[in-house]
C-alpha positions as CSV (number, residue, x, y, z in Angstrom):
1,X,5.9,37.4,-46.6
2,X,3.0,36.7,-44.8
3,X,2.1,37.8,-41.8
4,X,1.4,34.8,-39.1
5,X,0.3,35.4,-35.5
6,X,1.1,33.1,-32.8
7,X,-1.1,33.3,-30.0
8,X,0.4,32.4,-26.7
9,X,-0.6,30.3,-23.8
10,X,0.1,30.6,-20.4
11,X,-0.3,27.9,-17.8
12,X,0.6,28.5,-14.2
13,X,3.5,26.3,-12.1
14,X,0.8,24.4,-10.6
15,X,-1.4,24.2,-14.0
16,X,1.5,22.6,-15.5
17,X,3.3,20.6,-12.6
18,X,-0.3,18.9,-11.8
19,X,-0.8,17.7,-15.8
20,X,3.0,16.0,-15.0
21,X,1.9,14.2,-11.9
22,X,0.0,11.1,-12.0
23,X,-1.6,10.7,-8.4
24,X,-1.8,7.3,-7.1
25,X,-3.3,6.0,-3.9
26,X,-2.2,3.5,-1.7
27,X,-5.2,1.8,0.1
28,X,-5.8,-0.5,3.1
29,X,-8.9,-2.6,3.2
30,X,-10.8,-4.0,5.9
31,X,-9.8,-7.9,7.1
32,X,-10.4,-10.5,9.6
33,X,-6.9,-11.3,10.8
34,X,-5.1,-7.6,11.9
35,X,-5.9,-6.1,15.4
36,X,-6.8,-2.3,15.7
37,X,-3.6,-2.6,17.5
38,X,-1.4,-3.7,15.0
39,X,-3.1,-1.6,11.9
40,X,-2.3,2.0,14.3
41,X,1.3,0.5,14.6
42,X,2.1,0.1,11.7
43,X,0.2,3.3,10.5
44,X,2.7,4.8,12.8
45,X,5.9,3.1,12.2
46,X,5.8,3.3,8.8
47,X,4.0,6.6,7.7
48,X,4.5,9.0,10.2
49,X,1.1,9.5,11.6
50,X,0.2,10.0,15.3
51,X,-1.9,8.2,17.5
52,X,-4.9,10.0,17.0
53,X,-4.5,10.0,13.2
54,X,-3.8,6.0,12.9
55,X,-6.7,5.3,15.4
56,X,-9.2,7.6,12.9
57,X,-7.8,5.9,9.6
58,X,-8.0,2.3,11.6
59,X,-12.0,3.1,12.8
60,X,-12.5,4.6,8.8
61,X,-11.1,1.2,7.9
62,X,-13.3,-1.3,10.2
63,X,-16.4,0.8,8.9
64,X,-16.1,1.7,5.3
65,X,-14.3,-1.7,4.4
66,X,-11.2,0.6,3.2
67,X,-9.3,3.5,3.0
68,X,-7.0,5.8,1.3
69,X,-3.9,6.4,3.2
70,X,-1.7,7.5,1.3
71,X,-0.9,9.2,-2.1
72,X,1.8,10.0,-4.3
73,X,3.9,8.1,-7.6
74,X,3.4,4.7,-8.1
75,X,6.9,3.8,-7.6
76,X,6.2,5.7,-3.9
77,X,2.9,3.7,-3.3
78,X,4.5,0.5,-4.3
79,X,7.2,0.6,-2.0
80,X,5.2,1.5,1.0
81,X,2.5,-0.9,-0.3
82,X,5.4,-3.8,0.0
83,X,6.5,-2.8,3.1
84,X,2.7,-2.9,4.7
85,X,2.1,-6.3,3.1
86,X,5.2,-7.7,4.8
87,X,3.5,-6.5,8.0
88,X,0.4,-8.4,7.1
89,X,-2.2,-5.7,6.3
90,X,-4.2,-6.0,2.9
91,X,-3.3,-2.9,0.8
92,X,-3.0,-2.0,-2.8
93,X,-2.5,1.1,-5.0
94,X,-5.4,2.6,-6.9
């Protein structure tokens, strides 16, 4: 009988939980037609960020032309990315 050697490899919880999880991002974009006003609402309202937060995301936004603002499954991205569209912001999910 011969005599085989299996040679183990270890992977950590996060090593193997972050090769299981595909990161998407949910972006807003820069447009003509929503207020500062209206963007930090909604940035509020919807995902949970404060004042401050929504008013540094909304400035980020009007400069850049866009920003990430969210990440997580697509299924995740997609819902809040329906829900901001109904709203009248211009998002999608990278």
């Amino acid at each position: 009988m011969a005599d085989t050697q299996t040679q183990e490899e270890t992977f950590t919880l996060d090593e193997v939980l972050s090769s299981l999880k595909v990161v998407h991002r949910l972006i807003l974009w820069n447009d003509e037609v929503n207020s500062f006003d209206h963007v930090i609402h909604c940035l509020m309202k919807y995902l949970d960020y404060s004042q401050p937060q929504s008013e540094k995301i909304a400035w980020t936004v009007h400069n850049d032309g866009k920003c990430a603002i969210l990440e997580g499954s697509f299924t995740e991205m997609e819902v809040y990315r329906k829900i901001l569209q109904q709203e009248g912001l211009t998002v999608s999910v990278d």
